[in-house]
C-alpha positions in Angstrom: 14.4 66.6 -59.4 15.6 62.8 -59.7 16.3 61.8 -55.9 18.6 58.6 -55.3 17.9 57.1 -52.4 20.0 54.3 -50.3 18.4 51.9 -48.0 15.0 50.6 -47.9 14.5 50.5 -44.1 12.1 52.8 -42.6 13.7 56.0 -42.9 15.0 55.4 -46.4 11.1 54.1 -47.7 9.5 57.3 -45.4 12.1 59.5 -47.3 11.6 58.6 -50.5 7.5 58.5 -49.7 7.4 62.3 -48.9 10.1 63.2 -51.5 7.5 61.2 -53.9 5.1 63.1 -52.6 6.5 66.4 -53.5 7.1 66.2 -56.9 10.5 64.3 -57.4 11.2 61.6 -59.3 12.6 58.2 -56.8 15.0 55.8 -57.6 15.5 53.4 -54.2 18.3 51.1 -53.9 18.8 48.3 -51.2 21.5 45.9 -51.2 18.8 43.5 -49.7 16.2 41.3 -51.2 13.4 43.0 -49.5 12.5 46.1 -47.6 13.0 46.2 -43.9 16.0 43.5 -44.1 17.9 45.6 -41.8 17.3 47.2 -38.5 13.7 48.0 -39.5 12.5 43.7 -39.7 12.3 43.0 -36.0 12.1 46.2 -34.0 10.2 46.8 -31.1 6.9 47.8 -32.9 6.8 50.9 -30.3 5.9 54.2 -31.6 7.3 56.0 -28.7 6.4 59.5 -29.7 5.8 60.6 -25.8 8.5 59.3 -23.5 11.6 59.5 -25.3 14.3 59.7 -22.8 17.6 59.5 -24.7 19.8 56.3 -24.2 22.9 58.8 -23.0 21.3 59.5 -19.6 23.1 60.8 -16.7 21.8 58.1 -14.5 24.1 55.2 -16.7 27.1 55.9 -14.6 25.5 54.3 -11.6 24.0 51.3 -13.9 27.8 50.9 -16.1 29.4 48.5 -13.6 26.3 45.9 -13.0 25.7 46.2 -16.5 29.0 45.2 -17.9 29.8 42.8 -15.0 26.3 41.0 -14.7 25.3 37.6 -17.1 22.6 38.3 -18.9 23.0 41.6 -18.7 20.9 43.3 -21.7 24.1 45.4 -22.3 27.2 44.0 -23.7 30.6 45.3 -25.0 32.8 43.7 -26.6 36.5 45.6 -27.3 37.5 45.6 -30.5 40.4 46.7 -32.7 38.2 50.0 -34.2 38.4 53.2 -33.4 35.4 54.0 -34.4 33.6 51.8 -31.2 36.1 53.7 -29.1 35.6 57.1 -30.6 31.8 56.2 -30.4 31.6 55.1 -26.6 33.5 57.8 -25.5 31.3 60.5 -26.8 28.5 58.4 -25.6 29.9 58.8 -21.8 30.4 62.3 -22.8 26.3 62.6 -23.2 25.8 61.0 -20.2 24.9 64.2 -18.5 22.0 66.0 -17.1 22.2 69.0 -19.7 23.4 66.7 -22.4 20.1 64.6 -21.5 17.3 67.3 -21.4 18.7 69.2 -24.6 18.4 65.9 -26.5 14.8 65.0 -24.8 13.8 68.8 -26.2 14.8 68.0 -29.6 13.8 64.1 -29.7 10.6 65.4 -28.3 9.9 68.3 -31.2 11.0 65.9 -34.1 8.3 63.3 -32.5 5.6 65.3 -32.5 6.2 66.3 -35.8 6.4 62.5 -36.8 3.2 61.8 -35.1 1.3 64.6 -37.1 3.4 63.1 -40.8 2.5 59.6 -39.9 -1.3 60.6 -38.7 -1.3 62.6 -42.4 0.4 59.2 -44.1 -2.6 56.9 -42.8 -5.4 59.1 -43.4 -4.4 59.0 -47.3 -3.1 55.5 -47.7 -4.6 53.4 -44.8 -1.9 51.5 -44.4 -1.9 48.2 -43.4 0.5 47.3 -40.7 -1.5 46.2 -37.6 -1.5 49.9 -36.1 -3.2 50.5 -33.2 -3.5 52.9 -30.4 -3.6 51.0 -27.1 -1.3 53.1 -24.8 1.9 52.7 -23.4 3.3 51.6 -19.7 7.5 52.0 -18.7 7.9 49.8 -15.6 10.1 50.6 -13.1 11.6 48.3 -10.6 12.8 50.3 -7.8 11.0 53.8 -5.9 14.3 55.2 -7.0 13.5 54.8 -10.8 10.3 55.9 -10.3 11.3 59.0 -8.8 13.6 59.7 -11.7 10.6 58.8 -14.4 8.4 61.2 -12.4 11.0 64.1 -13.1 11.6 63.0 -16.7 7.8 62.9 -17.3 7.9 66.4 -15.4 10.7 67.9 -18.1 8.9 66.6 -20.6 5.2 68.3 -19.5 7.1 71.5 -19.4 8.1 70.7 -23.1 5.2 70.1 -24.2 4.6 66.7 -24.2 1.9 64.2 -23.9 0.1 63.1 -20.8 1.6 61.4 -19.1 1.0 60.2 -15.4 2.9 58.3 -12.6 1.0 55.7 -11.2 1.4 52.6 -9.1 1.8 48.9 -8.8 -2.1 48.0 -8.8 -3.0 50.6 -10.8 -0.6 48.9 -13.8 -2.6 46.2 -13.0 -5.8 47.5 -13.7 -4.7 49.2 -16.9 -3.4 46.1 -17.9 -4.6 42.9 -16.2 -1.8 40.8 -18.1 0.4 42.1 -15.8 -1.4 41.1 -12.6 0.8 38.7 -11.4 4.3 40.6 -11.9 2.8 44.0 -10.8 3.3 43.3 -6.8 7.6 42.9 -8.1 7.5 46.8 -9.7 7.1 50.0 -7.4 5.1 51.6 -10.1 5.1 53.1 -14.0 4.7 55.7 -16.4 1.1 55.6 -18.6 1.0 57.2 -21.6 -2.1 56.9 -22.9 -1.6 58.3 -26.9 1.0 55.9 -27.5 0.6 53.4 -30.3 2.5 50.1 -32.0 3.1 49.1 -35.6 4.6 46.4 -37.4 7.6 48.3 -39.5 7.8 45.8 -41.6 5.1 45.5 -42.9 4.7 49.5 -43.0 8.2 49.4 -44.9 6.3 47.2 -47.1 3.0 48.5 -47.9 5.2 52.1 -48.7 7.3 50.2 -51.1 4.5 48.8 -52.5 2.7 52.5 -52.6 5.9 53.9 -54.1 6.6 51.6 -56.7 2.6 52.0 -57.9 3.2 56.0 -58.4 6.2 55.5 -60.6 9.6 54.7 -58.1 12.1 52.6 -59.8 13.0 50.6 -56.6 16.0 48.3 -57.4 16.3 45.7 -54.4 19.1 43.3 -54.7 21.2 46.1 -55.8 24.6 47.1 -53.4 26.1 50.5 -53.6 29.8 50.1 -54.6 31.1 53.5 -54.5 30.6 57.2 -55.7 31.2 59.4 -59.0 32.0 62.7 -58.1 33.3 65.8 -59.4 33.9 68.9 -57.8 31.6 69.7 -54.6 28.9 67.5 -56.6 28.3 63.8 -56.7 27.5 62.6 -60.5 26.6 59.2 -59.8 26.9 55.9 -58.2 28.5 52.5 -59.0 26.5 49.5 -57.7 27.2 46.2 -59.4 24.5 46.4 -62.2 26.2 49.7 -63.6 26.3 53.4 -62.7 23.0 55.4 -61.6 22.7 59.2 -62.2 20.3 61.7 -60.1 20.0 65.1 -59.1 20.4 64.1 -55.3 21.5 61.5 -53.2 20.2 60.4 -49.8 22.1 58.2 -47.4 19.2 56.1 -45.6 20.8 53.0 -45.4 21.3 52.5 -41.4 24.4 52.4 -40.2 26.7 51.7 -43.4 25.7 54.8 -44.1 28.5 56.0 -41.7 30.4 53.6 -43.8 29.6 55.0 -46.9 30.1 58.9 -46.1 33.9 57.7 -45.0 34.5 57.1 -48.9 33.3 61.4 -49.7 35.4 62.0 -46.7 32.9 62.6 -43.9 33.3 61.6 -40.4 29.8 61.1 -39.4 29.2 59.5 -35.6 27.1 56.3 -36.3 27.7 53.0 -34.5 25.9 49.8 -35.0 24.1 48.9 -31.9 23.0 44.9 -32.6 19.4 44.6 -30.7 17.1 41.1 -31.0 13.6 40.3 -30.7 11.4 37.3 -31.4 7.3 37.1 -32.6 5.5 34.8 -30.4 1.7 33.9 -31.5 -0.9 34.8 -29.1 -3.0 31.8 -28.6 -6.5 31.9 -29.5 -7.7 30.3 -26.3 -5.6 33.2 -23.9 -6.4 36.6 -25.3 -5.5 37.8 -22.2 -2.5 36.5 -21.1 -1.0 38.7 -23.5 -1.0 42.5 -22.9 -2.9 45.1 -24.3 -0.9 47.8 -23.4 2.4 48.4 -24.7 4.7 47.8 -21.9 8.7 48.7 -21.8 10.2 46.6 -18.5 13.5 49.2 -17.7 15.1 46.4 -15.1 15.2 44.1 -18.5 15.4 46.8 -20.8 12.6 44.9 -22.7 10.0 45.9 -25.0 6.6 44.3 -25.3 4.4 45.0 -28.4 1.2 43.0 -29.3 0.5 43.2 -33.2 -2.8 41.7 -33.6 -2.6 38.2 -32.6 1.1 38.5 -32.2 3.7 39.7 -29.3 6.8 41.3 -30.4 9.5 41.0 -27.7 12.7 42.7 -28.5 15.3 44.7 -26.4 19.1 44.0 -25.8 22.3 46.7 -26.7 25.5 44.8 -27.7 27.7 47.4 -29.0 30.1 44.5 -30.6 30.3 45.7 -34.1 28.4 44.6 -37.2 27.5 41.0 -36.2 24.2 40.4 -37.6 24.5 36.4 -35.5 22.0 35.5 -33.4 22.9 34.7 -30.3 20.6 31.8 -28.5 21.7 33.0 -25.4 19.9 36.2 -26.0 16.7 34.2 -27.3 16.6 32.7 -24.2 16.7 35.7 -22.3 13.8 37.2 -24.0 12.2 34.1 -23.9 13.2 34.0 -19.6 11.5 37.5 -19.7 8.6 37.0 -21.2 7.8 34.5 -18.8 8.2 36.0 -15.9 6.7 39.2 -16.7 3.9 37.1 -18.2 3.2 34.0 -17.0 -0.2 32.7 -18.2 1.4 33.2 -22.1 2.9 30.0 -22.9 5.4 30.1 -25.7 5.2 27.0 -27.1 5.4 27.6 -30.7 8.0 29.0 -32.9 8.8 32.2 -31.8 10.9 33.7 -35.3 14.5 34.8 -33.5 16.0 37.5 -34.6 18.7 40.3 -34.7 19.6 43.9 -36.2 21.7 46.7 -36.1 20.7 50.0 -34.7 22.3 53.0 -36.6 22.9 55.3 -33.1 24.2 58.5 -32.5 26.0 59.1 -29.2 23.5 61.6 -28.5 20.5 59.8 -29.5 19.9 62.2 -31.8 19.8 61.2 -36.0 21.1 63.2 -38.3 19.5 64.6 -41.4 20.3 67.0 -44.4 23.3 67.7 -45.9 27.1 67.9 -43.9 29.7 70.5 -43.7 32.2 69.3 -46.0 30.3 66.8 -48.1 29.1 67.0 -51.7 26.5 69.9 -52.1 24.4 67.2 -53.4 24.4 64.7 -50.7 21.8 63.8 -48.0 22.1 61.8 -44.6 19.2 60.1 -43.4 20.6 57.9 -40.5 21.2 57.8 -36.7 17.7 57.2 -35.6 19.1 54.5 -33.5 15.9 52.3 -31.6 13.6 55.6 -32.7 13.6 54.9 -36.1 9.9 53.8 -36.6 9.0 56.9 -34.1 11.4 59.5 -36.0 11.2 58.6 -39.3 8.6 60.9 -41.1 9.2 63.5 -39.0 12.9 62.9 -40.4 11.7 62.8 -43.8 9.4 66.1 -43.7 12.6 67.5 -42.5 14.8 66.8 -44.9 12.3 67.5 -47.8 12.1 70.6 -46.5 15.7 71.4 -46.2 16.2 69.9 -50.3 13.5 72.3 -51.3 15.0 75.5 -49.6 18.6 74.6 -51.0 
């Protein structure tokens, strides 16, 4: 069949990879220049396929008032005239519930694993090149308290199945990683799991462009989806601004506008931008070391630290303030503040490439995929993936392959 995809980020490109890959003919539009010019440019380079604790957790109520109230915090809200961010944070304190919290850690958990194994299938065809590596990952936690609540998360997530995963304490985090020698003695201990790996998604989104457009894809970049032909139950084409394109199918990858573009076929879909930053500092040659290793998340900062080769992605931050791609140097400077103290041999004296995108979340953390009650027998949603996109997204794609091939 033809296959329309929307969005070149990383679900849209891993999407129209496995649909490539079994038998259909791609066309991929993006309203951007490039691939990855969205959420997928500047993430958090984690694949977090072990620990994936949804961001609805029951233990958010105690954490809502210091996180609202406090400067700097990494959370920020900003009320505006939508009902959609009302709608959205609602249902989000809806999920913040125990049940709520381990049904969506069994399901994120299932579609991970079957990302892993996709992705682990991907690179031992194509070889990708996109600075992946395997060096394990460590969650610090601040306080005994948040330890104790880890160490029952990890032990849901053993009786799920999961990876290994193992509690352990403030010198041992400083013997897996001896970056992290001199902030260890501030943290009561952390989570190591030792499978987990890192990846630059752009350059991933990249290299599967590149592999897509080699085996026949017409991608169109530069090209902005204007509205929808339909007729019946069935979608005949779409309008972008250089004319009308026809397919068989249609998949909605493309973050969350998607949300915005399902509104026009009359769909209600629950997908809120949440705007996250990061910035790319260069390692230099003369510290190896003073960088880590180890992929490390710090929960007190709700930052991420990812080393890509000779470079540290830093990213983190949830401003649920509606689509406002600005970066803030406020924010820089708090991941700047962070990386210092957390690390304070690296020096960050060169340019450290700011910048900002939107998360397309889910209340639930959960994305959706396949086709919607309601909707056009011919449509797909591939969206939601929220700050799991680059771990989710070729198990997302197997998924919905699947489901277009049983339709």
């Amino acid at each position: 069949m033809h296959v329309c995809v929307v969005g070149a980020g990383i679900a849209g490109l891993a999407t129209a990879y496995v649909l490539q890959r079994a038998g259909h003919r791609i066309t991929l539009i993006e309203r951007a220049p490039d691939a990855a010019a969205g959420a997928s440019g500047g993430n958090g380079a984690q694949l977090s396929y072990s620990y994936v604790q949804p961001l609805a957790d029951p233990g958010i109520w105690k954490m809502l008032p210091k996180l609202l109230l406090t400067k700097d915090s990494p959370l920020a809200f900003r009320l505006r005239a939508d009902p959609r961010q009302w709608a959205w944070g609602l249902r989000f304190l809806a999920a913040c519930n125990a049940q709520a919290s381990a049904a969506g850690t069994r399901a994120l958990l299932a579609l991970a694993a079957e990302s892993r194994q996709a992705f682990e299938e991907v690179q031992a065809q194509e070889a990708l090149a996109c600075d992946l590596h395997t060096p394990g990952k460590l969650v610090l936690y601040p306080t005994q308290q948040g330890l104790d609540a880890a160490a029952r998360q990890v032990a849901l997530q053993a009786q799920l199945g999961g990876a290994r995963q193992r509690i352990v304490d403030a010198a041992e985090v400083a013997r897996i990683e001896p970056a992290l020698g001199g902030y260890a003695p501030r943290i009561a201990g952390a989570v190591y799991t030792p499978s987990e790996s890192t990846a630059d998604c752009r350059q991933l989104c990249e290299q599967l462009a590149a592999r897509l457009a080699a085996r026949g894809a017409d991608l169109r970049f530069g090209t902005a989806l204007r509205g929808f032909e339909r007729q019946g139950d069935a979608i005949t084409g779409l309008r972008t601004a250089a004319g009308p394109l026809h397919a068989d199918h249609y998949v909605l990858a493309s973050g969350w506008e998607s949300a915005l573009h399902a509104r026009e076929l009359g769909l209600r879909i629950p997908v809120y931008p949440l705007k996250g930053y990061s910035i790319t500092a260069d390692i230099p040659a003369h510290l190896p070391h003073a960088a880590p290793h180890v992929s490390v998340t710090d929960t007190a900062r709700k930052v991420v630290f990812a080393r890509l080769g000779e470079r540290l992605r830093v990213a983190g931050m949830v401003e649920i303030v509606g689509p406002d791609t600005r970066i803030d140097a406020r924010r820089i400077d708090s991941l700047r503040r962070s990386t210092r103290e957390v690390f304070a041999q690296l020096p960050l004296d060169g340019a450290l490439r700011p910048w900002s995108g939107m998360r397309p979340a889910t209340p639930t953390g959960l994305p959706i995929t396949g086709r919607q009650r309601g909707g056009p027998r011919n449509l797909w949603l591939q969206t939601g993936h929220g700050a799991l996109g680059l771990t989710l997204a070729f198990g997302s794609a197997q998924r919905l392959a699947a489901q277009m091939r049983h339709a």
